[in-house]
C-alpha positions, 0 to 999 in steps of 0.5 A: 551464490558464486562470487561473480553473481555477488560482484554483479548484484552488488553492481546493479545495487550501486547503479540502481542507487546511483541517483538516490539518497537517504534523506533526499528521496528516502528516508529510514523507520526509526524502529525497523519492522520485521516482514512477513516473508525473510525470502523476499522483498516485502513492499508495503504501500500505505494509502487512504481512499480519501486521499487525492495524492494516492488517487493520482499515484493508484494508475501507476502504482497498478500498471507497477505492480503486475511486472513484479518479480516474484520475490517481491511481497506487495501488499497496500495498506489502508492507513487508520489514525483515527476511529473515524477511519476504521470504515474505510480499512473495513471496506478495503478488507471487505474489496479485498476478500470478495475479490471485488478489485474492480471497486478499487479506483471507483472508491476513490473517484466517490470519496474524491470526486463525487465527495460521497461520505462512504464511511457511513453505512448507509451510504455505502449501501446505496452506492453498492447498489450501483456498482452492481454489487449484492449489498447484503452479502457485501455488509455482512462481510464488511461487518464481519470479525475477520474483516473488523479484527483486519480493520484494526490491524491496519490501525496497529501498522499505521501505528508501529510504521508511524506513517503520518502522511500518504501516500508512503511506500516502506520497503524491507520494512525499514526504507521509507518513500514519501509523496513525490510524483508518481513516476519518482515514486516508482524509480525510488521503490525500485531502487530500494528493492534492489537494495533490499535484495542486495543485502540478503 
């Protein structure tokens, strides 16, 4: 890269971070994380369908992502602390390899809203049912190795990223964007991508 395109990443790195601060708006991972790709910005968000705050975080965090550049990796996360958790990181995985996203925010208005306990099996099946969804086929991918061996994935990230609150957003594996308003939130992200990028 030319050194007039370095002064000029490096300007719209220090007016992007103009108005955030470590420790104020973000925070750093203790033990940074290595990230799937080296050549592009990888944005983790980390979340729970029985989390009300991702709830309300989801719409923007949706309309977000669709205007990504493409050397953005983003990928979400669904958090596991518990054994009792693990259902739900099988579900988001089995949402996910079906290519059933139009389940996404309907799980959350069940678990949040309708206060339907969708880590029970047979729960889930019956709520399945009226979202138009072969139940046979959906569990049996829920059940699958692919889709446990996923589930307790997401249970070793949740672990090494210590995320002990969602929403969380972590950014080059290493910037961390708590829970704040939804729009913050975004500018924050933002900010940090740019700063990722400046520093390759």
């Amino acid at each position: 890269m030319k050194k007039w395109m370095w002064i000029g990443v490096a300007l719209l790195s220090s007016w992007a971070m103009a108005d955030v601060q470590l420790g104020r708006d973000y925070t750093e991972l203790k033990k940074p994380q290595p990230v799937a790709s080296a050549s592009k910005v990888e944005v983790l968000a980390f979340f729970s369908y029985h989390c009300s705050h991702c709830a309300a975080l989801e719409p923007t965090l949706q309309a977000w992502k669709t205007k990504l550049p493409a050397d953005v990796d983003f990928r979400q996360v669904q958090i596991v602390w518990d054994k009792e958790m693990l259902p739900l990181a099988q579900l988001f995985a089995t949402v996910q390899q079906l290519k059933l996203e139009r389940l996404h925010t309907p799980i959350f208005t069940a678990m949040i809203q309708e206060k339907q306990n969708l880590r029970d099996e047979k729960v889930l099946a019956a709520w399945l049912k009226t979202q138009n969804v072969d139940v046979k086929s959906f569990m049996e991918t829920y059940r699958s190795f692919s889709v446990t061996n996923q589930a307790t994935r997401a249970a070793q990230i949740t672990r090494d990223y210590a995320i002990d609150g969602t929403p969380t957003i972590v950014v080059g594996g290493r910037y961390v964007v708590p829970s704040t308003a939804p729009a913050r939130v975004i500018e924050v992200t933002n900010a940090l991508i740019a700063k990722v990028r400046a520093q390759k």
